[in-house]
C-alpha positions in Angstrom: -29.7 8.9 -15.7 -31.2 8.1 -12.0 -31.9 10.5 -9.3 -32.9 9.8 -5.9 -31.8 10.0 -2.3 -29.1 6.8 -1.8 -32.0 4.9 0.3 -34.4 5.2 -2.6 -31.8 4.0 -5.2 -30.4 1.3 -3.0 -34.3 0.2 -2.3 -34.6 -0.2 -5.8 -31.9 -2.1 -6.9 -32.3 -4.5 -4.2 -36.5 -4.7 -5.6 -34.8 -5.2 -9.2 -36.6 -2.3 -10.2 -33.5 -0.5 -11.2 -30.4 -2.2 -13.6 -27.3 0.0 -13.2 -24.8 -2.3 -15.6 -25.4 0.5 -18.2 -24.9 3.1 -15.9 -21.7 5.8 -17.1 -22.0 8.3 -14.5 -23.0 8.5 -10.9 -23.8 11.9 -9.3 -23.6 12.5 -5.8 -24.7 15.8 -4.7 -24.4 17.6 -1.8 -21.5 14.9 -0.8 -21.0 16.5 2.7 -24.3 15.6 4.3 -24.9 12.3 1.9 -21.6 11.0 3.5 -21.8 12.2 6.9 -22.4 8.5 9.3 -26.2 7.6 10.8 -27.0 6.7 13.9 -25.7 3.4 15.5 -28.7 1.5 15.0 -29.9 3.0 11.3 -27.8 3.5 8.6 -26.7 6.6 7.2 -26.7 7.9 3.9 -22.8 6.9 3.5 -23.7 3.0 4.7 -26.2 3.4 1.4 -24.1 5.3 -0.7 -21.2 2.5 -0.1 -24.0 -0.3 -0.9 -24.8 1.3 -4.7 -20.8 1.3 -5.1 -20.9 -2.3 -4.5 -23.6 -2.5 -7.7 -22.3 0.0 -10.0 -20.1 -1.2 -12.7 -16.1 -0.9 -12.3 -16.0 1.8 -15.3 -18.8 4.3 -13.8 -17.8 8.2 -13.6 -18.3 9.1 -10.1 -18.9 13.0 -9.5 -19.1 14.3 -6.3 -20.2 17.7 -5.6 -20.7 19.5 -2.8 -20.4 23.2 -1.1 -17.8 21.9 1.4 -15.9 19.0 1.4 -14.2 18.0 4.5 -10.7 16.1 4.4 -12.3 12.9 5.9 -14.8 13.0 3.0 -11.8 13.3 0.3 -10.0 10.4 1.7 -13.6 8.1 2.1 -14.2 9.1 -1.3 -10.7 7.3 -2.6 -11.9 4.0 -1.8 -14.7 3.9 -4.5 -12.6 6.5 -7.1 -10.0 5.5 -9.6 -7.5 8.5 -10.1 -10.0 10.9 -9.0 -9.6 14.5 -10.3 -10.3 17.1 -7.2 -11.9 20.6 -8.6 -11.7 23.4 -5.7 -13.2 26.4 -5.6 -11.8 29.2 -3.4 -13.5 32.5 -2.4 -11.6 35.2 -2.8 
């Protein structure tokens, strides 16, 4: 298991510092502000989180959790998902 923010991780793949072939499961937390896009000139979280996608193998579980989920996030995240499952919780 690896935790860190998406610039961290990225950082240390690209340093070779981190080998993600034997990776099964990729947790992204707190989705909605991980995802949201970075200023013109800097990239974002999502630019990063799209990077690692390129690195992890095809097979890895992605899990993406977050309070709120906004539609544009649930369609982003069917590029880098394969028959992605969608739990919801409502407040009553």
């Amino acid at each position: 298991m690896v935790s860190g923010t998406p610039g961290r991780v990225y950082d240390m793949i690209q340093q070779r510092y981190l080998d993600l072939r034997k990776i099964k499961m990729f947790i992204l937390d707190e989705a909605d502000e991980m995802l949201k896009k970075g200023p013109k000139d800097e990239k974002g979280f999502r630019d990063q989180v799209h990077e690692i996608f390129r690195f992890l193998p095809y097979q890895t579980q992605t899990v993406i959790v977050s309070a709120t989920l906004p539609q544009e996030i649930l369609e982003m995240s069917k590029k880098f998902m394969t028959n992605p499952i969608k739990i919801l919780v409502k407040r009553d």
